[in-house]
C-alpha positions as CSV (number, residue, x, y, z in Angstrom):
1,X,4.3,1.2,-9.6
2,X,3.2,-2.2,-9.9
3,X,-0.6,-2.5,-9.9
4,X,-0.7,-5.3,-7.6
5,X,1.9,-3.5,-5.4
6,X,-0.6,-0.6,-5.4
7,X,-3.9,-3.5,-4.7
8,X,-2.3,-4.9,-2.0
9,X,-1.7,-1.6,0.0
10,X,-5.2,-1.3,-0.7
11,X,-6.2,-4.6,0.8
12,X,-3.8,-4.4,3.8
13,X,-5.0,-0.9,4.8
14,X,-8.9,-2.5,4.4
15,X,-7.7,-5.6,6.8
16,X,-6.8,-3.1,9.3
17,X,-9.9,-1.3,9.1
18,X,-7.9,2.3,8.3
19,X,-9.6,4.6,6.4
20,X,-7.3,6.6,3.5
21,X,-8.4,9.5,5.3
22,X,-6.7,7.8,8.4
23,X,-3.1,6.7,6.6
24,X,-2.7,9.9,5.0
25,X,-2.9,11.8,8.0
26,X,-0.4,9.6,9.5
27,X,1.4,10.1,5.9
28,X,1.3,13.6,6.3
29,X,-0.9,14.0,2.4
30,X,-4.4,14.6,1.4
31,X,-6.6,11.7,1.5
32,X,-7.4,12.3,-2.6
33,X,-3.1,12.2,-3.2
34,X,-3.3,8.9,-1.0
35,X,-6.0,7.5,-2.5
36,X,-4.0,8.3,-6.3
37,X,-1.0,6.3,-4.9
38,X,-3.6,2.9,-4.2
39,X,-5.6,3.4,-7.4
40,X,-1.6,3.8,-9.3
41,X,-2.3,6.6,-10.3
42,X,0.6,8.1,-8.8
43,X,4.3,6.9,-8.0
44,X,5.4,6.9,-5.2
45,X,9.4,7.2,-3.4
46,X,10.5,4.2,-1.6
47,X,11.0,5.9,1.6
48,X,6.9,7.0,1.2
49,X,6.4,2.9,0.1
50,X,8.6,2.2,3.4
51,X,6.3,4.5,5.9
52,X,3.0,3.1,4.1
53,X,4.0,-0.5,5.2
54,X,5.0,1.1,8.6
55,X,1.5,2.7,9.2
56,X,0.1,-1.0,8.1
57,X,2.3,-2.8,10.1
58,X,4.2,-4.8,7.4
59,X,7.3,-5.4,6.6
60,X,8.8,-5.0,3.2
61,X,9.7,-8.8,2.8
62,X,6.3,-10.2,4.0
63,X,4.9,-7.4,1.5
64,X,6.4,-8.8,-1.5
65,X,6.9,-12.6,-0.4
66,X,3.1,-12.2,-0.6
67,X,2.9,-10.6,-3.2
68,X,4.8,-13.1,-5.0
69,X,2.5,-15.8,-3.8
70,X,-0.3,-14.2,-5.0
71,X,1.1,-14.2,-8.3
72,X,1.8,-17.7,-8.5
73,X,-1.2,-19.0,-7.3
74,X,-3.1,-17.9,-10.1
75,X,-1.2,-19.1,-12.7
């Protein structure tokens, strides 16, 4: 996975104030496998990518439209 796919889980899930402890549970995983899927060092399905955004209240196009904006602004 993308690192800055896996970063901005990681800052969505901060900007809602959830703990990795909280996600995973709602995930269904250990906190230490969740946290390996923000730091990239695990892959993860798209139906796990799909629930993530779910639990953070995003949808998959906002995800990546930001993403992609990200990107571009520090070029």
């Amino acid at each position: 996975m993308d690192k800055k796919i896996n970063e901005k889980i990681r800052l969505l899930r901060l900007k809602k104030n959830y703990s990795q402890n909280y996600v995973a549970s709602q995930l269904e995983l250990s906190q230490s496998y969740y946290g390996r899927i923000e730091t990239g060092k695990r892959t993860i399905s798209l139906d796990l990518f799909m629930k993530i955004l779910s639990i953070l209240d995003v949808d998959h196009i906002t995800f990546f439209n930001d993403v992609n904006l990200n990107q571009s602004s520090q070029k």
